[in-house]
N, C-alpha and C positions, 0 to 999 in steps of 0.2 A: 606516419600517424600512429598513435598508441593506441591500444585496444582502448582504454575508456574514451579516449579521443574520437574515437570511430563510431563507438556505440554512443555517446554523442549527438555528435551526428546525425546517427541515425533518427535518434528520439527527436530532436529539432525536426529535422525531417517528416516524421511520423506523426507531428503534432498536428499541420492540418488536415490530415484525413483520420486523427485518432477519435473524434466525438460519435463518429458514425457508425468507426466500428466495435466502440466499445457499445453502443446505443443496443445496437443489433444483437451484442453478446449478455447484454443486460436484458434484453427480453428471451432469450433462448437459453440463456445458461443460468445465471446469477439471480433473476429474478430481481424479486425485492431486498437484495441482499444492501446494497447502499444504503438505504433508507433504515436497515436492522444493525447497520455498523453505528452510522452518524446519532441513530437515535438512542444511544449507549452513553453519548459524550456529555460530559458535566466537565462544569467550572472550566479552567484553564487548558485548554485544548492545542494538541499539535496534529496538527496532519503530516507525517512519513511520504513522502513520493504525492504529493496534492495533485501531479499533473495540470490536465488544462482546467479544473476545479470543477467536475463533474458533481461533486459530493455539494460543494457549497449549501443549493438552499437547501439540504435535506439536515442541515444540524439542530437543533432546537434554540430556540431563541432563548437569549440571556446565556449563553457560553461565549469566550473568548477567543478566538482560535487564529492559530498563527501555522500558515503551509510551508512548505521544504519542498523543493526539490532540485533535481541537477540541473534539468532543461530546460534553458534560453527561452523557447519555441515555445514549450507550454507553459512556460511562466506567463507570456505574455497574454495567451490564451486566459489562463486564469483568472490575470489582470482585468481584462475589458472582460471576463463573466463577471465578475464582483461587483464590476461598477457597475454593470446594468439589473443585478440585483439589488444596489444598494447596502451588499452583505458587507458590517465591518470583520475583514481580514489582513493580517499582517501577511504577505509572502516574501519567502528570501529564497536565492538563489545556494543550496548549500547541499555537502555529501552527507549522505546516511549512516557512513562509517564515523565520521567525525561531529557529529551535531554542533551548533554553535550556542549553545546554551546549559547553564550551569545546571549537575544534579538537585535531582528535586524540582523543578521547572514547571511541573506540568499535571494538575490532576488525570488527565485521561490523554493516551496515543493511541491515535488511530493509522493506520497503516490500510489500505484498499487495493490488490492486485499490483500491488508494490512491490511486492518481493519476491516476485519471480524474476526481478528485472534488477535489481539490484546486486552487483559482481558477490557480496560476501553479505550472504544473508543472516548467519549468525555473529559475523559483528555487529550489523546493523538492529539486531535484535538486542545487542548487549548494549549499545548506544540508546535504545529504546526505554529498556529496563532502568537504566541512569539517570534518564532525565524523570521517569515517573515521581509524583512524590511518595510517601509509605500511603498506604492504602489505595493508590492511583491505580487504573484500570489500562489494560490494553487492549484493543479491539483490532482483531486482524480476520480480515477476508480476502484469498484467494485460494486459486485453483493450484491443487497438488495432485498430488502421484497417486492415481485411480486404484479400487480396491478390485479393479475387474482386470485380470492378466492380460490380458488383449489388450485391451485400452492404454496398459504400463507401454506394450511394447513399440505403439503407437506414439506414447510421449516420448520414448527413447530415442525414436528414431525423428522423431519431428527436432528431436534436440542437437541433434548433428548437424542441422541447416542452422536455427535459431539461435543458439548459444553463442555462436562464432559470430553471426551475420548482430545480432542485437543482444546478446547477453542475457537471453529469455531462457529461460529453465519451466520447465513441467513436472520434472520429477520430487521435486521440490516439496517438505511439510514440515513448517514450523512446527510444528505442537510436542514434536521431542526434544526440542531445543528449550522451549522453555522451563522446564523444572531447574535447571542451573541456572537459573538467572536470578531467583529468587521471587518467582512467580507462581502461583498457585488456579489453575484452570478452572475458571468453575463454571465454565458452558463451552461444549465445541459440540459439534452437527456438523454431519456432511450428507452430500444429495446429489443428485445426476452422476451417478457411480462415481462414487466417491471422488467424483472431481471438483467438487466445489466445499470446500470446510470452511465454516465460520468459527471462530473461536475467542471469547473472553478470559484474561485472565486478571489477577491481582496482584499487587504489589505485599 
């Protein structure tokens, strides 16, 4: 079996027991971080890694939004959330390195705890960047590589099991990735020792 094969897998796997414990990590870690991503989204909307559609009703009504992700498992998940909210949303099964849609596609990406999971985070980033239109927005939230020593050495080592086993990275932080992209930041925060960063940027 191939490493993305595995990791896979895994995530299929992961799907139904992932609602609980992201639920759990959304009150002790992240807070109201979902609801400070989705409420950023305008116009033509993609969601990066949708997962099992946690973020759903939290976008504003009258945007358009269309989800990505690799997993089977949580697609399906996402599927039966949508329809018992009634939210209209397009989802497709697709890779983050390769997007299936033409540059320019999209006023606002949103990206949530996606990209620690994703094998090649600044392709994905560059794939991001592409689809934006000129002035389109990027909204990304996850946990990265802590501003407290201790804490680093503790991702490092949590990443020797998780990397291999599910493709999960800790040490991980967009925000130096994107000035090449042709993005310009204009809000990032971080909080619970620098492990949780939010960050807007612009096309």
């Amino acid at each position: 079996m191939t490493r993305t094969a595995r990791w896979n897998r895994y995530w299929d796997d992961k799907s139904q027991k992932y609602d609980r414990e992201m639920q759990f990590l959304d009150r002790k870690l992240f807070g109201d971080s979902r609801a400070w991503a989705c409420g950023r989204a305008t116009g033509e909307v993609l969601e990066v890694a949708v997962g099992t559609g946690l973020n759903l009703p939290l976008y504003p009504d009258g945007v358009t939004l269309t989800g990505i992700d690799l997993s089977d498992g949580m697609l399906a998940i996402a599927r039966g959330r949508a329809e018992r909210l009634g939210h209209p949303v397009t989802l497709k099964q697709a890779d983050a390195h390769a997007l299936p849609f033409d540059a320019g596609s999209f006023d606002t990406v949103v990206c949530t705890l996606g990209l620690c999971a994703i094998p090649d985070d600044e392709k994905a980033l560059r794939e991001m960047a592409r689809v934006l239109r000129p002035d389109g927005r990027l909204v990304l939230l996850d946990h990265v590589a802590s501003s407290s020593r201790v804490i680093r050495g503790l991702q490092w080592a949590a990443e020797k099991v998780t990397v291999p086993m599910a493709g999960e990275h800790f040490l991980r932080r967009p925000l130096g990735k994107l000035g090449d992209l042709g993005l310009t930041v204009e809000h990032r925060e971080r909080f619970k020792l620098g492990l949780v960063e939010r960050l807007v940027a612009r096309k």
